[in-house]
Backbone bond lengths (Angstrom), bond angles and torsions (degrees), N, CA, C in turn:
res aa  C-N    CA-C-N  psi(-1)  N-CA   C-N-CA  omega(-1)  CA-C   N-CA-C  phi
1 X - - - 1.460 - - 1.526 109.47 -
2 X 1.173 124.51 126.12 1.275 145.56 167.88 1.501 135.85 -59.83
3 X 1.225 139.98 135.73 1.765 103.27 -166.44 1.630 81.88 -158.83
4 X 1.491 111.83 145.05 1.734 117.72 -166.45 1.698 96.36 -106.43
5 X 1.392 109.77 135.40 1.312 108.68 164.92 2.092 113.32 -134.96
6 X 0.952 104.79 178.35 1.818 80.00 -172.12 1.721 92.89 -136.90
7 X 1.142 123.48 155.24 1.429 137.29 151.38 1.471 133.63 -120.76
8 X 1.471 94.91 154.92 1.628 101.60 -171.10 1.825 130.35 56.60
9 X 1.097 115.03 -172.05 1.297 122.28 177.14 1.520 133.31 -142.35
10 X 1.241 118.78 99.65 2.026 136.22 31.30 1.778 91.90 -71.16
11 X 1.414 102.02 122.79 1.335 106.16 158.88 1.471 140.61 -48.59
12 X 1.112 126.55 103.24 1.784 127.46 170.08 1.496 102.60 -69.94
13 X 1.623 81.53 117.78 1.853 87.13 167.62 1.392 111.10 -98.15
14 X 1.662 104.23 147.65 1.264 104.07 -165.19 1.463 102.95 -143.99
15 X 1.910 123.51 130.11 0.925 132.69 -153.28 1.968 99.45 -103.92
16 X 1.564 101.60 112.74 1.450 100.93 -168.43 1.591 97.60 -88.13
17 X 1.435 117.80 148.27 1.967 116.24 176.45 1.492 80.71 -164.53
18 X 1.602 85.78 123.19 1.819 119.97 166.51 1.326 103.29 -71.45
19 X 1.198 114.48 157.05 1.300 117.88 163.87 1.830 107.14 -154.28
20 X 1.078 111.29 153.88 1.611 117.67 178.27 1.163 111.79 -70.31
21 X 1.388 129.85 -45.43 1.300 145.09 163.27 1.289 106.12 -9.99
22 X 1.751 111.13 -88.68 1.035 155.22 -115.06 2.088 86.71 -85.55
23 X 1.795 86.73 142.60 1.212 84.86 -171.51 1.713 119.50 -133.14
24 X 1.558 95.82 26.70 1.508 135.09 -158.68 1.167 118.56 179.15
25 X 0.970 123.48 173.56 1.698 147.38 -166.40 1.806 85.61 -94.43
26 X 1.412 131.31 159.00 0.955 141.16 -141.68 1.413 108.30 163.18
27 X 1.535 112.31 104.06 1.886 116.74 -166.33 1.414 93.41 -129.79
28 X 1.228 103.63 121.51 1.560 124.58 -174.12 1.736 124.20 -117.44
29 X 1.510 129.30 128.04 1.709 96.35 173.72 1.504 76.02 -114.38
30 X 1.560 99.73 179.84 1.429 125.01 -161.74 1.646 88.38 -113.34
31 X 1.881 99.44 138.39 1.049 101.77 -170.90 1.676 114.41 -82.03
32 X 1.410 96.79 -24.03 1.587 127.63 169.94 1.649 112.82 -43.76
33 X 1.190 109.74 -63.13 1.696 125.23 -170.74 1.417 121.62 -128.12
34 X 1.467 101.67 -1.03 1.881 96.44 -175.83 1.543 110.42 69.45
35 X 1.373 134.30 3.69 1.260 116.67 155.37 1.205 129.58 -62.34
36 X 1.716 118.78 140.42 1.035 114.22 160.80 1.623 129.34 -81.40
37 X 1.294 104.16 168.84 1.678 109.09 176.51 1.255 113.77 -154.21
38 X 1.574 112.84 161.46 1.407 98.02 -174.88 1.795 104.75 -148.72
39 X 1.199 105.91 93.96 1.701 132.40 179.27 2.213 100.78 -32.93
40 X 1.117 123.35 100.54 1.215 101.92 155.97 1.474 136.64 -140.40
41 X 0.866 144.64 148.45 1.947 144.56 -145.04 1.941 103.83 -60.77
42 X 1.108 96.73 117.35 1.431 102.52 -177.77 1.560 117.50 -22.65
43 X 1.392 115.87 -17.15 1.755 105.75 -165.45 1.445 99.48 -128.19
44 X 1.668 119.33 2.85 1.380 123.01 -178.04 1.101 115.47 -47.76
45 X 1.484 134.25 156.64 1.202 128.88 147.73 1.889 130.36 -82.17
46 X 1.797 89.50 138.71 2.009 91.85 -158.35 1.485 100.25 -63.97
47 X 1.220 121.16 -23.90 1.131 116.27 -168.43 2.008 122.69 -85.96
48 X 1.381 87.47 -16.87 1.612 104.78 170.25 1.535 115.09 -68.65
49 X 1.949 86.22 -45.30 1.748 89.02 178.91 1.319 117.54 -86.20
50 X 1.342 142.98 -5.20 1.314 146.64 108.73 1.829 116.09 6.53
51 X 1.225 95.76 -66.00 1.480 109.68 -172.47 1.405 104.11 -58.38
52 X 1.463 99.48 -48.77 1.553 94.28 -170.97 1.234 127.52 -54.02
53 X 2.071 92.77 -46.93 1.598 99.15 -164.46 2.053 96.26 -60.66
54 X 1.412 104.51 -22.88 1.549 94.56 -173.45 1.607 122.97 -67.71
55 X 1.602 104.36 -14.43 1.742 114.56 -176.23 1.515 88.29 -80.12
56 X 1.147 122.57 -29.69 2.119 123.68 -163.18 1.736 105.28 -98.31
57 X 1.886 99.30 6.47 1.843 81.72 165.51 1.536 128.42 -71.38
58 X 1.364 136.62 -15.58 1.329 138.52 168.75 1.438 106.03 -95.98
59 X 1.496 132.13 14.88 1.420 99.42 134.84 1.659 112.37 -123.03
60 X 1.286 100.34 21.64 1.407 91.83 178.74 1.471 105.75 -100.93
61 X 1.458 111.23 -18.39 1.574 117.03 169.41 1.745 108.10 -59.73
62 X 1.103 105.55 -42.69 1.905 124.68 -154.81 1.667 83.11 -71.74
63 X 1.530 118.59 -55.83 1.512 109.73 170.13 1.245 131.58 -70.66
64 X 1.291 134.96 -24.65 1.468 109.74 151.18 1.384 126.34 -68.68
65 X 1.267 109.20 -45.00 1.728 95.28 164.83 1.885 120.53 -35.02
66 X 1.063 95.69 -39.11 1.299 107.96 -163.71 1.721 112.49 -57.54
67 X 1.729 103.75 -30.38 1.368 129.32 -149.55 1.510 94.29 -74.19
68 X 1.908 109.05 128.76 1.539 112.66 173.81 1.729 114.93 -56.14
69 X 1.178 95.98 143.70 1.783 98.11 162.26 0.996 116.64 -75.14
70 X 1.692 121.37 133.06 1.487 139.99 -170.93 1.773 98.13 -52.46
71 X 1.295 120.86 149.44 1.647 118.73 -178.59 1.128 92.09 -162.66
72 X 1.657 121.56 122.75 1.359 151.88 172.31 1.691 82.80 -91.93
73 X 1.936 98.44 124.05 1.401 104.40 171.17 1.939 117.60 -66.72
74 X 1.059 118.62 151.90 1.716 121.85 168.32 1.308 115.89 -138.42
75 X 1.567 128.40 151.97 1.213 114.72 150.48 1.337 147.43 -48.33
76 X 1.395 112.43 135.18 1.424 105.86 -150.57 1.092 115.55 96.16
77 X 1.639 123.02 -48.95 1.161 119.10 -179.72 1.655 122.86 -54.56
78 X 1.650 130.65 -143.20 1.516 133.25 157.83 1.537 96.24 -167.43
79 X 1.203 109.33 159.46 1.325 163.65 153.94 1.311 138.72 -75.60
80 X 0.951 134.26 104.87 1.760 113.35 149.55 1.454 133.61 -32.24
81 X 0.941 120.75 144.95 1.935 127.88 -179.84 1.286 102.34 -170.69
82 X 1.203 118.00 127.39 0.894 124.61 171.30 1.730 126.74 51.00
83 X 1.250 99.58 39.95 1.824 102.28 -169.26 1.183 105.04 86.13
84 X 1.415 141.64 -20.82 1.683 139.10 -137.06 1.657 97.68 -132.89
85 X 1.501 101.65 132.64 1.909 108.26 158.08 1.236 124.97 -54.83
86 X 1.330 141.42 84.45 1.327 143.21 -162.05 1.572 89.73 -98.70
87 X 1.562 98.31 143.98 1.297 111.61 158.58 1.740 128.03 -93.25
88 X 1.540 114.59 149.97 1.387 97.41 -179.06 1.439 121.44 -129.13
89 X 1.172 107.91 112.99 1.561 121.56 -170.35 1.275 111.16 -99.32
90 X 1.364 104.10 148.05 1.443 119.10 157.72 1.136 132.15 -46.04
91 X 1.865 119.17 100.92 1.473 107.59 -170.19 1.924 109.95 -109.06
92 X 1.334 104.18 -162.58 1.460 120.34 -179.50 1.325 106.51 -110.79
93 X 1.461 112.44 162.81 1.662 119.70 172.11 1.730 100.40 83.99
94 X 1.706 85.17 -168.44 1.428 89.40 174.15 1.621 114.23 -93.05
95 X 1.244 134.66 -27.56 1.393 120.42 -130.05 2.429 80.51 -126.16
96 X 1.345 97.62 149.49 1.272 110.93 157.41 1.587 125.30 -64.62
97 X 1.250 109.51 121.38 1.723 109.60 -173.99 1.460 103.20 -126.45
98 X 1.270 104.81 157.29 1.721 111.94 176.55 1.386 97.31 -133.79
99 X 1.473 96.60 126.86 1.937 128.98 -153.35 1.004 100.63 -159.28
100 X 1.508 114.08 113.74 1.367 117.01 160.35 1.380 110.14 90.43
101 X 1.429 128.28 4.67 1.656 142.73 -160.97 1.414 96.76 65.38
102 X 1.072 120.33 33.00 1.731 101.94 172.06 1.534 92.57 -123.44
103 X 1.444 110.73 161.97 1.925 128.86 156.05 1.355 102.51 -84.38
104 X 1.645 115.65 114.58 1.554 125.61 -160.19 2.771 73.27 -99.25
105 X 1.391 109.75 118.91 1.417 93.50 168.39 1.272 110.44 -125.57
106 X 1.472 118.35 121.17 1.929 111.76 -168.07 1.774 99.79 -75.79
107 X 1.075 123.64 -176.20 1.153 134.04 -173.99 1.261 123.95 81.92
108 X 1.848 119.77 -169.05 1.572 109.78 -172.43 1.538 101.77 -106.55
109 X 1.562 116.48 -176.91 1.526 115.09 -158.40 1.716 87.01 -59.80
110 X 1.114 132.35 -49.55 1.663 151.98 -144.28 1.872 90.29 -50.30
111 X 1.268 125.86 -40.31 1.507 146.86 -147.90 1.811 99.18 -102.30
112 X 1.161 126.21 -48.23 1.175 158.27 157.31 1.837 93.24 19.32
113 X 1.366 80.01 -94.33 1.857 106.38 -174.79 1.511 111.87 -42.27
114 X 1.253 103.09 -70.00 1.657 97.54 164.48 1.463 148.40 -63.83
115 X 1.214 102.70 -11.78 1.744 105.00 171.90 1.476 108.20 -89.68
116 X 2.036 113.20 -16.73 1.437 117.39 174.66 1.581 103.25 -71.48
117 X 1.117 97.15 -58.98 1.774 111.15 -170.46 1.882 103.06 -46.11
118 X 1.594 118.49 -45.27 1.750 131.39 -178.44 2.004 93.09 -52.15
119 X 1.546 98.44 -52.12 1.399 98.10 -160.51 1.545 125.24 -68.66
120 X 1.879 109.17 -34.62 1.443 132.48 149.22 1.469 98.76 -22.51
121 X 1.254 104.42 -96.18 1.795 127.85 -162.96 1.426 91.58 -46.04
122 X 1.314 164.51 -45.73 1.346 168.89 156.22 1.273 97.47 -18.36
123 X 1.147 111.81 -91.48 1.616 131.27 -178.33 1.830 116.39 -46.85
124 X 1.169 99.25 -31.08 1.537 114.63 178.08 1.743 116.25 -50.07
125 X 1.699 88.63 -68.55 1.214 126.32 -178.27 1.892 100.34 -56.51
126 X 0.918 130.75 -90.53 1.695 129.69 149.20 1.715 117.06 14.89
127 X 1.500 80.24 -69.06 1.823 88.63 -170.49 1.853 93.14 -65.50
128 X 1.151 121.86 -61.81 1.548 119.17 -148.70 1.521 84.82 -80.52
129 X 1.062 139.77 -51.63 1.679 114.82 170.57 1.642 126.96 -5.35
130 X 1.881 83.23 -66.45 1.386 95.54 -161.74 1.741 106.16 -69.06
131 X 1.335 110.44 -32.88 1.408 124.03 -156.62 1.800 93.30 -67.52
132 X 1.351 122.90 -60.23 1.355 149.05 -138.16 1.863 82.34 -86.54
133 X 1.045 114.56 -48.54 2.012 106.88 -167.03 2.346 93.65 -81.57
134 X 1.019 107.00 -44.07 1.307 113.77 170.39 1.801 105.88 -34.51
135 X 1.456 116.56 -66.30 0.986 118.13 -173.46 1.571 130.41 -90.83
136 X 1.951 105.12 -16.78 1.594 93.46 153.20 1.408 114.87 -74.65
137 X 1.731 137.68 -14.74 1.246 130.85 -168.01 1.838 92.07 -71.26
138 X 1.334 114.88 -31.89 1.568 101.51 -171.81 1.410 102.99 -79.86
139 X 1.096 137.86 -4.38 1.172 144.89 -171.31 1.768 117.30 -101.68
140 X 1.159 99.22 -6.21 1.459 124.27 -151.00 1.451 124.06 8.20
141 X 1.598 99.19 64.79 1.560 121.87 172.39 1.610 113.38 -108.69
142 X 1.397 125.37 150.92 1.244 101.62 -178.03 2.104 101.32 -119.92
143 X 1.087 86.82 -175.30 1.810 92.38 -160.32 1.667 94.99 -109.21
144 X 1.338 109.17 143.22 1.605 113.45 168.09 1.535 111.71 -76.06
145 X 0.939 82.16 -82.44 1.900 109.66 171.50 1.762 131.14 -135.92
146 X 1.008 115.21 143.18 1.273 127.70 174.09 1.730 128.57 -91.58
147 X 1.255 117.56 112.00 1.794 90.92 -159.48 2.080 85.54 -116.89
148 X 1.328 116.06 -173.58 1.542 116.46 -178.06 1.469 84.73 -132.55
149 X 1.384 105.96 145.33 2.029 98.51 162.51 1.834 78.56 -156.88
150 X 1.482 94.15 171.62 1.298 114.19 -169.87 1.544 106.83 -104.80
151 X 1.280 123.37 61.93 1.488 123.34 179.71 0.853 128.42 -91.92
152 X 1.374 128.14 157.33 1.217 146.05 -125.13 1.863 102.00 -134.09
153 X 0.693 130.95 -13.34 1.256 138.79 175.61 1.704 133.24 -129.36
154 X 1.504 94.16 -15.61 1.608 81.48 179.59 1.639 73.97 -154.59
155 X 1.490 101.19 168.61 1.838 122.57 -171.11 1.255 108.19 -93.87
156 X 1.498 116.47 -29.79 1.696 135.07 -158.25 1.592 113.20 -157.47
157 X 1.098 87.53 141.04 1.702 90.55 148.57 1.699 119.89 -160.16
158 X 1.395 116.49 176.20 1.618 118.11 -177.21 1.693 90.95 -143.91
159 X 1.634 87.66 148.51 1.651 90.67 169.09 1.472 79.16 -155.36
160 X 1.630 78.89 158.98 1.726 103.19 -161.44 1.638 127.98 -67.29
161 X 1.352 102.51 3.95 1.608 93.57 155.68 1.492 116.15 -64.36
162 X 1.727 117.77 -40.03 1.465 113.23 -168.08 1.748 87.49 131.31
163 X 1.029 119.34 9.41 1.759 118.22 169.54 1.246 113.63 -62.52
164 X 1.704 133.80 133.87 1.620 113.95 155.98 1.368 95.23 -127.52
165 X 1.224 120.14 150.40 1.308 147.56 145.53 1.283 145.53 -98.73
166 X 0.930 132.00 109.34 1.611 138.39 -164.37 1.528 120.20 -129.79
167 X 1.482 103.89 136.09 1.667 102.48 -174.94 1.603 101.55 -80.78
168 X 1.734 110.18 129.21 1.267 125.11 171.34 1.911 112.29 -29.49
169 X 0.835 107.26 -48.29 1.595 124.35 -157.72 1.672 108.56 -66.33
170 X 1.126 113.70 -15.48 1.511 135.30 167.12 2.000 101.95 -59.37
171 X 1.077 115.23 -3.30 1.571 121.51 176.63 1.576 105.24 -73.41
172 X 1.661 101.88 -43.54 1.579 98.18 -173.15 0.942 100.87 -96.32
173 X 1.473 141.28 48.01 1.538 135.04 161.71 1.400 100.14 -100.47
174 X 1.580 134.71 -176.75 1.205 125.04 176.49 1.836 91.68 -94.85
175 X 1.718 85.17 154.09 1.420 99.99 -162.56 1.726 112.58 -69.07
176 X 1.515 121.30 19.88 1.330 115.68 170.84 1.455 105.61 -117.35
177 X 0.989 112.48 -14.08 2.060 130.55 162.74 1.532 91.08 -59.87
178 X 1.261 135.11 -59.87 1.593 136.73 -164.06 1.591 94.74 -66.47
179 X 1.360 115.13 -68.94 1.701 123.17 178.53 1.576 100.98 -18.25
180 X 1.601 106.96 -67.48 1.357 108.01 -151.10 1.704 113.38 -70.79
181 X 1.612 118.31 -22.65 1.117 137.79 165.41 1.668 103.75 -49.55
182 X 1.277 78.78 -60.45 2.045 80.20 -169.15 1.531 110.79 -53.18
183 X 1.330 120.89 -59.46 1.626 141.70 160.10 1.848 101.59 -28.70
184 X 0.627 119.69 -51.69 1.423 129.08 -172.89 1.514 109.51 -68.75
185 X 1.792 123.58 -51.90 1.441 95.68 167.15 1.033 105.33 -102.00
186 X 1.524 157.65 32.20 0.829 129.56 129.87 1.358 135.79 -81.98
187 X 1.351 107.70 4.29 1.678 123.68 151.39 1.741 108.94 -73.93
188 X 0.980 116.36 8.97 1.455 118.18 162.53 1.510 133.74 -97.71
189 X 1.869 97.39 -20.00 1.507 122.47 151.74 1.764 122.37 -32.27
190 X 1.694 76.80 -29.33 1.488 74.00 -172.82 1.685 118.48 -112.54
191 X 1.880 88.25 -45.88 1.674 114.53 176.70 1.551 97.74 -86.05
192 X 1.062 121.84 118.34 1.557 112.41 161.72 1.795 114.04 -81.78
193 X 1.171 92.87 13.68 1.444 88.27 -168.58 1.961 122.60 -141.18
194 X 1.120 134.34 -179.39 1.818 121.72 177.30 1.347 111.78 -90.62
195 X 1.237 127.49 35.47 1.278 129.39 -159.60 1.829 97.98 -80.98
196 X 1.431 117.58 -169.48 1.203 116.04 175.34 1.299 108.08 -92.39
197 X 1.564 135.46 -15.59 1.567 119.13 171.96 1.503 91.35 -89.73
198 X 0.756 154.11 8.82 1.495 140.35 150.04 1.653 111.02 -81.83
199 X 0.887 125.59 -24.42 1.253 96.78 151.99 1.611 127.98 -141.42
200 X 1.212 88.81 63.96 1.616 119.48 143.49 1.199 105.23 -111.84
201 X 1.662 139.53 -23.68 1.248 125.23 169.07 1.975 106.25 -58.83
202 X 1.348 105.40 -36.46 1.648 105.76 -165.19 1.851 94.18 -87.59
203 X 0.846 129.43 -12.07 1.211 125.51 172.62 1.335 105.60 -74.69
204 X 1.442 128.48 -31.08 1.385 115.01 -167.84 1.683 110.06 -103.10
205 X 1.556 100.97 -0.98 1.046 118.80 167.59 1.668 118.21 -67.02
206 X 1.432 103.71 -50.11 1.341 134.80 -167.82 1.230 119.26 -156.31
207 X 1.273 113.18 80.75 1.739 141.97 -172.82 1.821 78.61 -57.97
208 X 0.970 168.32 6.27 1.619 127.83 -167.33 2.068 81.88 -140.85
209 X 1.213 137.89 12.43 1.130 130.51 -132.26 1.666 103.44 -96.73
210 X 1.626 103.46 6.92 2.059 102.21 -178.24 1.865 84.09 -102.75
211 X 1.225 130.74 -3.73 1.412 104.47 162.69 1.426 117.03 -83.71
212 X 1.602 115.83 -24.09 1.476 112.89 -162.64 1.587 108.09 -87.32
213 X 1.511 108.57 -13.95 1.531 133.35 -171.25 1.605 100.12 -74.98
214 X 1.525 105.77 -45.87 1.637 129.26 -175.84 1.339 101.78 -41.88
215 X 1.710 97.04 -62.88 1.913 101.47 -174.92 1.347 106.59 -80.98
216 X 0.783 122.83 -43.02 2.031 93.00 -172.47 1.173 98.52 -60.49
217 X 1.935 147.96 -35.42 1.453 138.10 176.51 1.350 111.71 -47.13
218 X 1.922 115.27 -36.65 1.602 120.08 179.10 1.235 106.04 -84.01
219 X 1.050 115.82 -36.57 1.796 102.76 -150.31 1.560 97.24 -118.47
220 X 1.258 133.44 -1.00 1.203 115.83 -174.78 1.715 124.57 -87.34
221 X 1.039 115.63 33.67 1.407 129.94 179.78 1.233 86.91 -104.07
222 X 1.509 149.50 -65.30 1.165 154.36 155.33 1.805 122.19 -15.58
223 X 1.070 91.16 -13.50 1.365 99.49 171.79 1.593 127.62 -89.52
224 X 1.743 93.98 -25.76 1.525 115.76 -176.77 1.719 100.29 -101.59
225 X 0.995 115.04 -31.84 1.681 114.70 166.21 1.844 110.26 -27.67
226 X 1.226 118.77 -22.65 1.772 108.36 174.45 1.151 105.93 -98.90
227 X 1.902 107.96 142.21 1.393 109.10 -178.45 1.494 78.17 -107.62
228 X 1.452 102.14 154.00 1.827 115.21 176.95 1.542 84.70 -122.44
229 X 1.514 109.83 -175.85 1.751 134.11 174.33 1.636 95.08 -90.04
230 X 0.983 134.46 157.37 1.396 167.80 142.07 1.627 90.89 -19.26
């Protein structure tokens, strides 16, 4: 059960949820809506975690400010791809092409969002394929399946059949931000866990991988800044 409490002035409201898990206080915004939340140990006291969220009002202010404005793509407008501002024009045929550094998209504005969003997840799926089997073959682990979902909280994950999962939207990161994602759970093939031989497994995966880690920590809210169609 969930319960709203607010801080400071203009007040941040902030949605407190216990959990058994949880083994600390834990302040989260949603990359989805900019809500806040605040994770705390099933037997904590509300009023302790109160305190906290009140020691974390100047950086939780500094991060919503911080938070991109929601942007439904348009023609004319751009995008991310690949790390890069792509522009998106009105194309011919059936299928979305990138020509010229631009997204060539046939159809009317109404079609727009979704044949971008079809073509994203296309390219997504492609890139982390190649990236994710590349680096269990050096690992010599093998992969079950690969699925794409649009999440909101984490970039990846692995579970120990040999499953990975990855949020589509990792397309418009630059393509060594995706590498290091992929490298990362499939260093879980092995480490199920953040320990330090887990990442020396992703280090040897991807010797350069605390810069690419750096930007998706900065910039990856920016990634969820596009609303697509359903």
């Amino acid at each position: 059960m969930t319960k709203t409490v607010s801080i400071g002035t203009p007040p941040i409201e902030i949605r407190l949820r216990r959990s058994a898990l949880a083994r600390r206080y834990s302040l989260r915004i949603s990359n989805a809506d900019g809500r806040v939340s605040l994770t705390l140990p099933r037997n904590a006291s509300e009023r302790a975690a109160l305190a906290f969220a009140e020691r974390q009002e100047g950086w939780l202010r500094t991060a919503l400010h911080k938070r991109p404005e929601t942007q439904v793509p348009t023609f004319e407008g751009s995008i991310l791809f690949a790390g890069e501002e792509t522009v998106i024009r009105a194309g011919e045929g059936r299928s979305v092409v990138l020509r010229d550094g631009a997204l060539h998209v046939p159809g009317s504005p109404e079609v727009l969002t979704a044949k971008l969003r079809g073509f994203l997840k296309v390219q997504a799926r492609e890139k982390l394929a190649e990236a994710s089997f590349r680096h269990a073959d050096q690992l010599g682990r093998d992969i079950s399946r690969i699925t794409l979902r649009d999440t909101r909280s984490r970039w990846g994950s692995c579970t120990r059949d040999g499953s990975l999962m990855y949020s589509w939207r990792l397309i418009m990161a630059p393509p060594d931000v995706l590498d290091y994602v992929a490298a990362h759970e499939v260093a879980h093939l092995i480490e199920m866990n953040h320990s330090s031989a887990f990442w020396k497994l992703v280090e040897n995966l991807k010797p350069d991988y605390a810069q690419h880690r750096h930007w998706l920590k900065e910039n990856g809210a920016h990634l969820h800044r596009y609303q697509f169609s359903p």
